[in-house]
py3Dmol code that shows the C-alpha trace and the ligand (Angstrom):
import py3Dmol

protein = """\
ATOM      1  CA  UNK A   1      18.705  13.480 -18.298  1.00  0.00           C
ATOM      2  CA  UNK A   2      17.004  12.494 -14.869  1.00  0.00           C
ATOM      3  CA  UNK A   3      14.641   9.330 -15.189  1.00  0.00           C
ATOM      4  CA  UNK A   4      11.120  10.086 -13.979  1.00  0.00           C
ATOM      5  CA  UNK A   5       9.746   7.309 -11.720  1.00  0.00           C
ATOM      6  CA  UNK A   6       6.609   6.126 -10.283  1.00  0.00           C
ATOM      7  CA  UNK A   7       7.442   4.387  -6.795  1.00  0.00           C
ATOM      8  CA  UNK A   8       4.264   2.004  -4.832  1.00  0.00           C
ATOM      9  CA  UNK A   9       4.856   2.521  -1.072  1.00  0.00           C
ATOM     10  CA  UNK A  10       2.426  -0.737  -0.057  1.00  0.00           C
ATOM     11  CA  UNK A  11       3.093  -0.058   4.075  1.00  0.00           C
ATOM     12  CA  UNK A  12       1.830  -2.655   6.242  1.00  0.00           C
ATOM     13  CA  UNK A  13      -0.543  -3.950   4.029  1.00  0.00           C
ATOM     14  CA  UNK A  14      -1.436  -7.481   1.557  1.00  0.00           C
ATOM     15  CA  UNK A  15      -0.350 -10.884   2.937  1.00  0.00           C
ATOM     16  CA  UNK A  16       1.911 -12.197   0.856  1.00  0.00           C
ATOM     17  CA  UNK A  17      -0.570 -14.196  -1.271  1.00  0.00           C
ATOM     18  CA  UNK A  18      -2.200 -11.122  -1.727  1.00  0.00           C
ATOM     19  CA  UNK A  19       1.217  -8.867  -2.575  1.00  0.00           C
ATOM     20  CA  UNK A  20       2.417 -11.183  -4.994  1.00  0.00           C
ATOM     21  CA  UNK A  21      -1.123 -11.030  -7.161  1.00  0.00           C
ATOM     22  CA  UNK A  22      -1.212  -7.439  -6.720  1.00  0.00           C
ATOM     23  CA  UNK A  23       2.848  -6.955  -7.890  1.00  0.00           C
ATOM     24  CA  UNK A  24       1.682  -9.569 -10.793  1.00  0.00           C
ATOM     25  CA  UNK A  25      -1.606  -7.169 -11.810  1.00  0.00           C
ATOM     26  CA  UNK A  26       1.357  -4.161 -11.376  1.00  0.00           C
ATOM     27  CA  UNK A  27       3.844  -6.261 -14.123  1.00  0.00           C
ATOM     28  CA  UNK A  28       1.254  -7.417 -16.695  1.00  0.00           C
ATOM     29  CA  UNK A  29      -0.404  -3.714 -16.825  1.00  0.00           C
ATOM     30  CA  UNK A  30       3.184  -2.590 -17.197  1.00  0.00           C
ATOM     31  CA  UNK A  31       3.899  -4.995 -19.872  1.00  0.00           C
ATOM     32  CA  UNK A  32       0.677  -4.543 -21.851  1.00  0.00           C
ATOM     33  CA  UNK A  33       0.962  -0.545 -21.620  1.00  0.00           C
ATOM     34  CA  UNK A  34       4.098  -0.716 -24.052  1.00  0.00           C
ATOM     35  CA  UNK A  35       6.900   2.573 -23.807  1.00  0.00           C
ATOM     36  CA  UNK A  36       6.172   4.408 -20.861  1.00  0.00           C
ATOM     37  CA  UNK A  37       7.177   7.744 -19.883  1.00  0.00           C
ATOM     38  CA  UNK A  38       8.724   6.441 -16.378  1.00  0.00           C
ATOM     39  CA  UNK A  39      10.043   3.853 -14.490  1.00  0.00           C
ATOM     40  CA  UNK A  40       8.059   1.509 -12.033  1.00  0.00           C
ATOM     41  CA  UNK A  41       8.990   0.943  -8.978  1.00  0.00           C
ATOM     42  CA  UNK A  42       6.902  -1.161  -6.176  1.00  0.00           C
ATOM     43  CA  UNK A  43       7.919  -1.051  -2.566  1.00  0.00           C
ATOM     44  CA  UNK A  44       6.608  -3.967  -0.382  1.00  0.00           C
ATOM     45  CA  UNK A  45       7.426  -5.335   2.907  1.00  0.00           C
ATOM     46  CA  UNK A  46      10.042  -7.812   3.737  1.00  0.00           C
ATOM     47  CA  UNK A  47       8.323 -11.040   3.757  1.00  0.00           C
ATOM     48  CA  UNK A  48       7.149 -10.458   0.356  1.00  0.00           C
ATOM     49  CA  UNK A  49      10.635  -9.191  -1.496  1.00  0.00           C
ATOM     50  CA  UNK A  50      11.507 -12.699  -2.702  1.00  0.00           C
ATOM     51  CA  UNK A  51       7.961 -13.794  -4.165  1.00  0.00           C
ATOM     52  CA  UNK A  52       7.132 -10.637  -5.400  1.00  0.00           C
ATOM     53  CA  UNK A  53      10.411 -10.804  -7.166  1.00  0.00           C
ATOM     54  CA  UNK A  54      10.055 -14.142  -8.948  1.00  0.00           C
ATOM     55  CA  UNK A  55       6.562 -12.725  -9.779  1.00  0.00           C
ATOM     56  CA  UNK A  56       7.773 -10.036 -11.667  1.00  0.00           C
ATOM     57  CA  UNK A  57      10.158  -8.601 -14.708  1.00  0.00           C
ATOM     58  CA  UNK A  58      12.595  -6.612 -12.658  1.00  0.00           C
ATOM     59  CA  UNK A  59      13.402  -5.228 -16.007  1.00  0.00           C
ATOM     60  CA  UNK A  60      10.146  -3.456 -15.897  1.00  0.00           C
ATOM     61  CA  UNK A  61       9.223  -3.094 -12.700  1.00  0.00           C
ATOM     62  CA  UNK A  62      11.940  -2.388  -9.885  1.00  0.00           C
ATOM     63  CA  UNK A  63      11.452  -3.850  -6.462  1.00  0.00           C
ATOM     64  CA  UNK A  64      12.089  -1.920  -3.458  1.00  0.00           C
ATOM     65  CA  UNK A  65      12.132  -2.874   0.272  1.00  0.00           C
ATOM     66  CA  UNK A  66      10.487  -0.538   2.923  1.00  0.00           C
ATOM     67  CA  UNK A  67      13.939   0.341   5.316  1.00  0.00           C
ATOM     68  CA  UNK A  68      16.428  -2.011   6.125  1.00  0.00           C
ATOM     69  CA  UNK A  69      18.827  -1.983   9.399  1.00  0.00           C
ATOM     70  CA  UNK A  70      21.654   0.265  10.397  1.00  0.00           C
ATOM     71  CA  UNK A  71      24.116  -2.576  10.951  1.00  0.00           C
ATOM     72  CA  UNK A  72      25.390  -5.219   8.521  1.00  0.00           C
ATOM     73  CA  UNK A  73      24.964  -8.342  10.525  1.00  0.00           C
ATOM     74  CA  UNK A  74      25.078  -9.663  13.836  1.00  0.00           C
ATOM     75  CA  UNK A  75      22.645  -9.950  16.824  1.00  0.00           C
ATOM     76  CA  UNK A  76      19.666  -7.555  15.894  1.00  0.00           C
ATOM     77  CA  UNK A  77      16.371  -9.191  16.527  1.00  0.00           C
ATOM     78  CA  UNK A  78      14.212  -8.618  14.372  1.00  0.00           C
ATOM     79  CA  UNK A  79      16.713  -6.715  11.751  1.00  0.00           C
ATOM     80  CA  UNK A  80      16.880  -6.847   7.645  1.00  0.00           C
ATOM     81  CA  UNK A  81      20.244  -5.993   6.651  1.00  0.00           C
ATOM     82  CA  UNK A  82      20.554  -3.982   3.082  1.00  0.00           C
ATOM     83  CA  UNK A  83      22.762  -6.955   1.720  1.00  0.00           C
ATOM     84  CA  UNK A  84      19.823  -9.263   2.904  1.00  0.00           C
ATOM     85  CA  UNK A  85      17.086  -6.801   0.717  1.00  0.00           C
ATOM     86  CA  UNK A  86      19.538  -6.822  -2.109  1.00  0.00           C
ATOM     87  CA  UNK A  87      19.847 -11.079  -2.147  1.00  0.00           C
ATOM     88  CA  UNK A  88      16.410 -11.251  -2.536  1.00  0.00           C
ATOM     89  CA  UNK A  89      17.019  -9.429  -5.971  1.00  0.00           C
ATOM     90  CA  UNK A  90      15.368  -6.058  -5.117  1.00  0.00           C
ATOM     91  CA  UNK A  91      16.993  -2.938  -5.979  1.00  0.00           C
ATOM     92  CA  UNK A  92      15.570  -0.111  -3.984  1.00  0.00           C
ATOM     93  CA  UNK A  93      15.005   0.381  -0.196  1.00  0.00           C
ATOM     94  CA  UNK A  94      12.744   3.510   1.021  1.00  0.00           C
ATOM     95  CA  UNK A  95      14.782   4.796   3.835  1.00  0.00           C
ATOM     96  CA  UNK A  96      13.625   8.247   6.036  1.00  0.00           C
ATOM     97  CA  UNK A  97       9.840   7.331   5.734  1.00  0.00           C
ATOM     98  CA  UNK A  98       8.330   9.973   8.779  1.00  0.00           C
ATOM     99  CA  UNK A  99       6.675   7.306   9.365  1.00  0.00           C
ATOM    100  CA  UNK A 100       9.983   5.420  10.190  1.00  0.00           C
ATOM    101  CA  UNK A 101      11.032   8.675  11.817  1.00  0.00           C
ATOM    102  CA  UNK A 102       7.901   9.293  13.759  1.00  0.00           C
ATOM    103  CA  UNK A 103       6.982   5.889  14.928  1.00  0.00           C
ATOM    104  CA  UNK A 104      10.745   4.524  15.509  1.00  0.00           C
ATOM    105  CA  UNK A 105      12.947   7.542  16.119  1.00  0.00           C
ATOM    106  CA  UNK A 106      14.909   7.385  13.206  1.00  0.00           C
ATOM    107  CA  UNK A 107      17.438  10.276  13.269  1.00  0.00           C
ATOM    108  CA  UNK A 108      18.920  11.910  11.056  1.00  0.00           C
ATOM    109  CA  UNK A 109      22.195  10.644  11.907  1.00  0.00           C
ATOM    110  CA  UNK A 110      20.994   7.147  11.728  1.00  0.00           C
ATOM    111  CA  UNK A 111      19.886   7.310   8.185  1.00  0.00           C
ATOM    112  CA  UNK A 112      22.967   8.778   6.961  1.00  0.00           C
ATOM    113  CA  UNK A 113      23.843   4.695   8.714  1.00  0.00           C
ATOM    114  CA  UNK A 114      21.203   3.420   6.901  1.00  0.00           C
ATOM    115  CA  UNK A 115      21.666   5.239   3.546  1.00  0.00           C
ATOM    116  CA  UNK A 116      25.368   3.937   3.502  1.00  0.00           C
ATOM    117  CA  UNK A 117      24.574   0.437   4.073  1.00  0.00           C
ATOM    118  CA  UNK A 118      22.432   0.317   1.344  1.00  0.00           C
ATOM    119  CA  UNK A 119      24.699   2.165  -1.479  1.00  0.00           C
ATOM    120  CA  UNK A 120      26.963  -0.371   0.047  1.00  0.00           C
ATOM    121  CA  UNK A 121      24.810  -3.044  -0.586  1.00  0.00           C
ATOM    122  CA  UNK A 122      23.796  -2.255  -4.252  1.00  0.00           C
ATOM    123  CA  UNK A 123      20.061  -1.028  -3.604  1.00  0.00           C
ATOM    124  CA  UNK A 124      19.277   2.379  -5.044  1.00  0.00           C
ATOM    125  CA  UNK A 125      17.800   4.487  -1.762  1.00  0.00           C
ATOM    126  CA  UNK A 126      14.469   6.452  -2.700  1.00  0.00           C
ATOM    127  CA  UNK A 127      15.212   8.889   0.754  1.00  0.00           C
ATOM    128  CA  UNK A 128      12.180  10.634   2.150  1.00  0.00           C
ATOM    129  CA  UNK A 129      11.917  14.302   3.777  1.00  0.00           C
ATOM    130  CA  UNK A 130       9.151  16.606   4.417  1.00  0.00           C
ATOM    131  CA  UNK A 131       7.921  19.076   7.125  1.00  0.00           C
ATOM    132  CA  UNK A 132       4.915  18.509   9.613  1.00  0.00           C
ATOM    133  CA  UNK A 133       1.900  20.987   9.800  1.00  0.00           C
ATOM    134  CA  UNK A 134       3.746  22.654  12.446  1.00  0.00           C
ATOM    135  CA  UNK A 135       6.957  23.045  10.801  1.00  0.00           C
ATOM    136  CA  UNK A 136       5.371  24.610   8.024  1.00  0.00           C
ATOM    137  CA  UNK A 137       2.814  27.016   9.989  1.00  0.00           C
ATOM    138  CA  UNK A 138       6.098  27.906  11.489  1.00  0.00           C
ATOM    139  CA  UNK A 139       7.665  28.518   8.232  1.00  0.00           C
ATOM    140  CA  UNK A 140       9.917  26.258   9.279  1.00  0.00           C
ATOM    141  CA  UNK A 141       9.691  23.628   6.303  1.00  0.00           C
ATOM    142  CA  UNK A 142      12.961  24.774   4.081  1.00  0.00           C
ATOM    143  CA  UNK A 143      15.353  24.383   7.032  1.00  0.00           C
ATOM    144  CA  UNK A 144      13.647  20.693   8.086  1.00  0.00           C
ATOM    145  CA  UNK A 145      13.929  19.392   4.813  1.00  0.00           C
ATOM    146  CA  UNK A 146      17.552  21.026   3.913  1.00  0.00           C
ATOM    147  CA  UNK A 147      18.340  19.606   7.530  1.00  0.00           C
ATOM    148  CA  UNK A 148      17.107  16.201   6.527  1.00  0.00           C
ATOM    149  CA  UNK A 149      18.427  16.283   3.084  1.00  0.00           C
ATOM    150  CA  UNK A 150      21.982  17.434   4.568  1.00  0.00           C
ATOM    151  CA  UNK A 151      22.045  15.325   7.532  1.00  0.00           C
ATOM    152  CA  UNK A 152      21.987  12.289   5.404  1.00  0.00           C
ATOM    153  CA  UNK A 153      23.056  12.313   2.273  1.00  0.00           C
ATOM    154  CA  UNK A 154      25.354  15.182   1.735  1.00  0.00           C
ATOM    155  CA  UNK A 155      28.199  13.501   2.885  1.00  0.00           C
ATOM    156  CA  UNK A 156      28.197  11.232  -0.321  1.00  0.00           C
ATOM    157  CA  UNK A 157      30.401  11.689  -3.306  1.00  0.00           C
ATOM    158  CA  UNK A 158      28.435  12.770  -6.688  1.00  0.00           C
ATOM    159  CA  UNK A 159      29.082   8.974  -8.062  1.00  0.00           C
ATOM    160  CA  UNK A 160      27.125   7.450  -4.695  1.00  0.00           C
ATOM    161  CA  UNK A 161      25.024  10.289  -4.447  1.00  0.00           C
ATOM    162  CA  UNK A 162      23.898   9.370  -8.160  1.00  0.00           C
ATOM    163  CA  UNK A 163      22.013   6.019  -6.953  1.00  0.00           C
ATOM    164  CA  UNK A 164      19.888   8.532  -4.405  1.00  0.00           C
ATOM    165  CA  UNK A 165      16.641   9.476  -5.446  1.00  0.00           C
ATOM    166  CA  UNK A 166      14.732  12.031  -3.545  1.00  0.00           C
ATOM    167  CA  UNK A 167      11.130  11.876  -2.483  1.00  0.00           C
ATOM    168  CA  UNK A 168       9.496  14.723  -0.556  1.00  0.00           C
ATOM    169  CA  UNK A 169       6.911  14.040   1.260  1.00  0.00           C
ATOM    170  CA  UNK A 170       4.791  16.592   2.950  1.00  0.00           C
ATOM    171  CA  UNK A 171       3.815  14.770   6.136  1.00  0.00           C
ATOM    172  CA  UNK A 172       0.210  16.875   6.572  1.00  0.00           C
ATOM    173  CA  UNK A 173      -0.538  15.212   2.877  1.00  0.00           C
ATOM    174  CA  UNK A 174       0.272  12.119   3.669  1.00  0.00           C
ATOM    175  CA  UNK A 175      -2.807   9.120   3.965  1.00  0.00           C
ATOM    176  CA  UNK A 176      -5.262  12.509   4.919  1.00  0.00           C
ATOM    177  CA  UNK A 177      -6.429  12.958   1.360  1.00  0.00           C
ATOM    178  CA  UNK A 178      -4.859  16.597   1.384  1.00  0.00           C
ATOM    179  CA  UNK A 179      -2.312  17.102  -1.657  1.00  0.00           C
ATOM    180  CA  UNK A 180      -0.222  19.842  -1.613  1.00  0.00           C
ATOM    181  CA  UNK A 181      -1.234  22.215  -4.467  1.00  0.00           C
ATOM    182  CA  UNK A 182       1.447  21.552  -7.713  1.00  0.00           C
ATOM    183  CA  UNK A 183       2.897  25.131  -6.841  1.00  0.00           C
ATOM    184  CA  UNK A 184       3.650  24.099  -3.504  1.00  0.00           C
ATOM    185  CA  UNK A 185       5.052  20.786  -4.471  1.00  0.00           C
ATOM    186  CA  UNK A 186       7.230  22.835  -6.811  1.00  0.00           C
ATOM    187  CA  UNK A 187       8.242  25.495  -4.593  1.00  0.00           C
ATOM    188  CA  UNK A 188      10.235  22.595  -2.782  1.00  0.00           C
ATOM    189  CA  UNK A 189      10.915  20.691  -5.212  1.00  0.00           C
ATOM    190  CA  UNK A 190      12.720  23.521  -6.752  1.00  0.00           C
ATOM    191  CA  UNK A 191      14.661  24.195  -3.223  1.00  0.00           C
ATOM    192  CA  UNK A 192      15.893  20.532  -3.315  1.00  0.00           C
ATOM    193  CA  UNK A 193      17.140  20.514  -6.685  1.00  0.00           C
ATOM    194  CA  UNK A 194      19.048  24.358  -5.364  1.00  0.00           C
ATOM    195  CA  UNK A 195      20.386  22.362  -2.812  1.00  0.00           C
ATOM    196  CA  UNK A 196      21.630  19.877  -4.880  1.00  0.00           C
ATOM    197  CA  UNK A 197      23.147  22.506  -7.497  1.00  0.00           C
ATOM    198  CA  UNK A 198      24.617  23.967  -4.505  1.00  0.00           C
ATOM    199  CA  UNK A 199      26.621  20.780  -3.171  1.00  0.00           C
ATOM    200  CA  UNK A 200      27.279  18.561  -5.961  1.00  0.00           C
ATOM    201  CA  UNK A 201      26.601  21.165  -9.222  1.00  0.00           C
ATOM    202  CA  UNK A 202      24.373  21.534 -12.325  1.00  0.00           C
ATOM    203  CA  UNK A 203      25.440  18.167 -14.353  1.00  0.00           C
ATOM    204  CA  UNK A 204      24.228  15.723 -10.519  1.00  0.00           C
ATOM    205  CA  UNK A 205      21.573  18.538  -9.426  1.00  0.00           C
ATOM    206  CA  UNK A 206      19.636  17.974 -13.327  1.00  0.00           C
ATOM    207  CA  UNK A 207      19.796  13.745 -13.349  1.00  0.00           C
ATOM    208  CA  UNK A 208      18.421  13.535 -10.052  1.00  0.00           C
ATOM    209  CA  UNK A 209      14.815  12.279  -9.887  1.00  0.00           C
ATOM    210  CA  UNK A 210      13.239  14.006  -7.366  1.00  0.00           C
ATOM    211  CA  UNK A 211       9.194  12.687  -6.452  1.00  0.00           C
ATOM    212  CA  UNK A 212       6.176  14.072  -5.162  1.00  0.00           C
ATOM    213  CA  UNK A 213       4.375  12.040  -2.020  1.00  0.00           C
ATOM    214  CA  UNK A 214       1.364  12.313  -0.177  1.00  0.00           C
ATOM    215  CA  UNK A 215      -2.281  11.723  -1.159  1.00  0.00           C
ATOM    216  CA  UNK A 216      -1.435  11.867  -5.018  1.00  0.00           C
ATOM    217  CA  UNK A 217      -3.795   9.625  -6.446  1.00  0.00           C
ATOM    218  CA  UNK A 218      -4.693   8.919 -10.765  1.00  0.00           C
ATOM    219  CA  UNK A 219      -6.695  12.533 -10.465  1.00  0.00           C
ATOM    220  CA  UNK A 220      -4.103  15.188  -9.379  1.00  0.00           C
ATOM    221  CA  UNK A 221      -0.860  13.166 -10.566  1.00  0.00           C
ATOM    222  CA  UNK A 222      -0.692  14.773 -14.405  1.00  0.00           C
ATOM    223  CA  UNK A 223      -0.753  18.404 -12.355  1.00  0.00           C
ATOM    224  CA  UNK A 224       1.756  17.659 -10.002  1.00  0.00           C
ATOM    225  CA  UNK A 225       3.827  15.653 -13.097  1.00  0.00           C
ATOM    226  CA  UNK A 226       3.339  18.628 -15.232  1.00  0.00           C
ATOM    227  CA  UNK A 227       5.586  20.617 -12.946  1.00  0.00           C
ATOM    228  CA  UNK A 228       9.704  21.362 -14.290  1.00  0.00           C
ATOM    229  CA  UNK A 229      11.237  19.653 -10.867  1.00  0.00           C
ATOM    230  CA  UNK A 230       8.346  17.007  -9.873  1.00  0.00           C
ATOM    231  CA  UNK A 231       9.970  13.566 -11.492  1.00  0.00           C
ATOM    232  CA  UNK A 232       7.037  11.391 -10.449  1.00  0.00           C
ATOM    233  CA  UNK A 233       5.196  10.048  -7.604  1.00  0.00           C
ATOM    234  CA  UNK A 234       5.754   8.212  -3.687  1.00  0.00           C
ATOM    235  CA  UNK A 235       2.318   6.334  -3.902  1.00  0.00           C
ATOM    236  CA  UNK A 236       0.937   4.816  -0.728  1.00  0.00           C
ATOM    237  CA  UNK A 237      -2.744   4.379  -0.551  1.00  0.00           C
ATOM    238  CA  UNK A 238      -3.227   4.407  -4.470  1.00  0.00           C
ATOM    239  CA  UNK A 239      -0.522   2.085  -4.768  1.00  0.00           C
ATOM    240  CA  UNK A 240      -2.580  -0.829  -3.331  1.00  0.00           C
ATOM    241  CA  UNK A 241      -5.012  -1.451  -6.277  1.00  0.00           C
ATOM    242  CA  UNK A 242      -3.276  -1.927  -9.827  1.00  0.00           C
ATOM    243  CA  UNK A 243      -5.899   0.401 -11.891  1.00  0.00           C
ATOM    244  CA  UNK A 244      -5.030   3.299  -9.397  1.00  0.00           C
ATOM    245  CA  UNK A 245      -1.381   2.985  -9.314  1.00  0.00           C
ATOM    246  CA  UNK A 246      -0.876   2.627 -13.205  1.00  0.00           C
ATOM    247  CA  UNK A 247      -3.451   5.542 -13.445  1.00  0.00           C
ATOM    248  CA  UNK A 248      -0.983   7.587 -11.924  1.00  0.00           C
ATOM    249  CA  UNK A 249       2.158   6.124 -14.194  1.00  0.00           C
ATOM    250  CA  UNK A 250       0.498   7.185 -17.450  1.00  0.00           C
ATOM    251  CA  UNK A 251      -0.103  10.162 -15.974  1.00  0.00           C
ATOM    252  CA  UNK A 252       2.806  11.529 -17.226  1.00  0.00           C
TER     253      UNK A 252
END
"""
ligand_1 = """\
10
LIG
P -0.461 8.322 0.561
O -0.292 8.276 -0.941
O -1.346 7.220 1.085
O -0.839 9.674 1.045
O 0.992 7.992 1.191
C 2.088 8.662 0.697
C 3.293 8.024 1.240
O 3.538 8.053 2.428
C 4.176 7.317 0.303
O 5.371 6.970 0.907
"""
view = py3Dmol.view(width=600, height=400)
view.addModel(protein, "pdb")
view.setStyle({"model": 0}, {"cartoon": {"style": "trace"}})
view.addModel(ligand_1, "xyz")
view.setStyle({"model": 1}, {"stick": {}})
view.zoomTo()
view.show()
């Protein structure tokens, strides 16, 4: 049975000082809440992956890094490579962020790069897709996200495919304090997981987690959670204070 998680997309935000008492806040609420109904995840930028992970059980609270590079070494500016995410003991990267794809052109084609490197590497990829306001006034949204989704990852096996975990992300909900409705959430979430029974079968399609993002904060996350296909959360903005992010992980 598919693992429901509760990721923490920080962004650009905390200095590192300021990461690492936020990730500790993030562990000791974990650890004093007991059996949870999900796994904790916190993704934080690069410069803080190595002392948030000494601050932290990994055990109880996976680490994930924010992209990494398409290439595996070599003259790249500026570049993280997966295998330099995974030494620092994390074991996630979020890869497909639209704000990755918006901001930096990532395509499609250089995900399914990215998304390689990091199965390579170890790291289990939480992979982001979602439609813009356009694309769905359009009624474009199922063949953007099956595009994405395709594009990507579809040319794994079932065995590397089973270290993928899906987020969608509605890009009109994200940061603008908009959530899409549960129904609507589920509506995709339920075409995703069709996808999945599609290319890989039942047995894959059922233990993949597939999560909810986009303004889903402690109020609105035990509708959304309450849904048959919506595994958990993508947090950004409620990620950044400990109360609000572990109000959404016992949401469930
Ligand atoms: P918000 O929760 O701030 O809307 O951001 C969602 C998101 O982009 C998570 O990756």
């Amino acid at each position: 049975m598919r693992k429901n998680i509760v990721a923490g997309n920080w962004k650009m935000n905390t200095t590192v000082p300021e990461g690492v008492q936020l990730a500790q806040e993030v562990n000791d609420a974990v650890a004093a809440a007991g059996t949870l109904k999900c796994d904790v995840v916190i993704g934080v930028p690069f410069t803080h992956l190595t002392a948030v992970r000494a601050a932290i059980d990994i055990d109880k609270v996976g680490l994930a890094a924010e992209n990494c590079a398409n290439h595996t070494s070599g003259a790249y500016t500026g570049e993280v490579s997966a295998a330099m995410v995974a030494s620092t003991g994390a074991n996630y990267v979020i890869l497909g962020h639209s704000e990755r794809r918006g901001y930096y052109n990532e395509t499609i084609e250089l995900l399914k790069e990215k998304v390689d490197l990091a199965l390579t590497a170890g790291l289990k990829v939480i992979f982001c897709c979602g439609e813009s306001l356009e694309e769905r006034k359009a009624g474009t949204h199922f063949d953007v996200i099956k595009n994405e989704i395709v594009g990507s990852l579809f040319h794994l096996d079932a065995e590397a495919f089973a270290n993928v975990v899906i987020a969608y992300e509605p890009i009109w909900a994200i940061g603008t304090g908009e959530t899409a409705t549960a129904e609507q959430a589920q509506e995709i979430h339920a075409f995703i997981r069709g996808l999945l029974v599609e290319k890989y079968g039942n047995t894959v399609a059922d233990d993949t987690t597939i999560l909810y993002g986009g303004s889903c904060k402690p109020s609105n996350a035990a509708e959304l959670f309450a849904k048959p296909d919506i595994d958990g959360g993508l947090i950004g903005g409620a990620s950044l204070k400990a109360d609000s992010f572990m109000g959404i992980v016992t949401a469930f």
